[in-house]
C-alpha positions as CSV (number, residue, x, y, z in Angstrom):
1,X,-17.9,54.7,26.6
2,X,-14.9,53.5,28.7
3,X,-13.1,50.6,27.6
4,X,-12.5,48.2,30.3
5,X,-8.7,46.2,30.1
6,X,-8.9,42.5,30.3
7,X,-8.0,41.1,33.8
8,X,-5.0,38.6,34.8
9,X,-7.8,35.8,34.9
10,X,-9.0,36.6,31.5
11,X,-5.7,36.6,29.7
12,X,-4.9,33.4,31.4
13,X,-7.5,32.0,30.3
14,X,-7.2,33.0,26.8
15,X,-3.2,31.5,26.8
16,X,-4.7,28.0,28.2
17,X,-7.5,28.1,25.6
18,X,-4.7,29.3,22.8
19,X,-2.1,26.1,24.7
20,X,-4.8,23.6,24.4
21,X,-5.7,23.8,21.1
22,X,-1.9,24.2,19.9
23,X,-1.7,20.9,21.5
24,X,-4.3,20.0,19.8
25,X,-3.8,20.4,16.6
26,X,0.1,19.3,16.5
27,X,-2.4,15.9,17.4
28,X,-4.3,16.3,15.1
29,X,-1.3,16.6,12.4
30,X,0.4,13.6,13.7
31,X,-2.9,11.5,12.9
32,X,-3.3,13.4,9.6
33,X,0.0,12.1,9.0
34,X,0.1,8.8,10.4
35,X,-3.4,8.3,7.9
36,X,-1.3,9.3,4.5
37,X,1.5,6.8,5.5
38,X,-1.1,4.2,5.1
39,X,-3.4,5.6,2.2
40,X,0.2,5.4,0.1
41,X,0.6,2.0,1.6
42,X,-2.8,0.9,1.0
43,X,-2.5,2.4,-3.0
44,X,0.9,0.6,-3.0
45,X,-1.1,-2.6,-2.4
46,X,-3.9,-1.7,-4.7
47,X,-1.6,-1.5,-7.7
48,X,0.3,-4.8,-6.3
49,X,-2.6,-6.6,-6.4
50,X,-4.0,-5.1,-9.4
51,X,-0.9,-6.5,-11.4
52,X,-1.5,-9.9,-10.2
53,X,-5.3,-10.0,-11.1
54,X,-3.9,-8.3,-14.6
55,X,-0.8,-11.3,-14.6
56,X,-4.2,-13.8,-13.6
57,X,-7.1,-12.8,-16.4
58,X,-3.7,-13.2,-19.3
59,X,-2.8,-16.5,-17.9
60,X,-6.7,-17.6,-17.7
61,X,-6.9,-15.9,-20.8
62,X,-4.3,-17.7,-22.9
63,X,-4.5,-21.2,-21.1
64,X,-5.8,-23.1,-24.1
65,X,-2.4,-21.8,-25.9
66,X,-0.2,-24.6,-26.8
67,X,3.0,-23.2,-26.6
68,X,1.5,-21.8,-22.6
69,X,1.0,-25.4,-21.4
70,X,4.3,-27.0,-22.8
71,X,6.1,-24.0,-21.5
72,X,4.3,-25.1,-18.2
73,X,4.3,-28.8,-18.5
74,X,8.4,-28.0,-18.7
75,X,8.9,-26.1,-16.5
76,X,6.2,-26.5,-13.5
77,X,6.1,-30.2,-13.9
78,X,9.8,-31.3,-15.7
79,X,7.8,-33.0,-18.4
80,X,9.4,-33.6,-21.6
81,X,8.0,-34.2,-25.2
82,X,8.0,-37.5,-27.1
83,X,11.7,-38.1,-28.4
84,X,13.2,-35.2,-26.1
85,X,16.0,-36.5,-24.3
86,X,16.6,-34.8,-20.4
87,X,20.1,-33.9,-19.6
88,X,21.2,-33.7,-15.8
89,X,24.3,-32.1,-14.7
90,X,25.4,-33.1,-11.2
91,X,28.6,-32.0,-9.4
């Protein structure tokens, strides 16, 4: 049995075969890349919004606390208690 050596065609074909999927898959790493950029983007959000759903169930949790709304009547809405007296400073 005689072995036969691979013609110029063949090994050409083989180097534009072994080219085209190099090419390929330096794609196919820029896409895998490009997609973890915005899975950590997207889990940054997650948590983001997580901590304001967290900072939202406390304050819906703890609105009938006294201390809460005066805090907030003070300081959302500049109310004052009976008797308080409201200093301005100007310039």
């Amino acid at each position: 049995m005689q072995i036969k050596k691979a013609g110029f065609l063949t090994k050409l074909v083989i180097l534009i075969l072994l080219v085209a999927s190099a090419v390929s898959l330096l794609g196919l790493q820029g896409q895998i890349s490009e997609a973890q950029k915005e899975q950590a983007d997207l889990q940054r959000k997650v948590a983001q919004q997580s901590q304001l759903n967290a900072d939202l169930r406390d304050a819906i949790d703890h609105s009938s606390d006294p201390d809460r709304q005066a805090a907030i009547a003070r300081g959302e809405l500049g109310l004052t208690a009976p008797g308080e007296k409201v200093i301005i400073f100007t310039d």
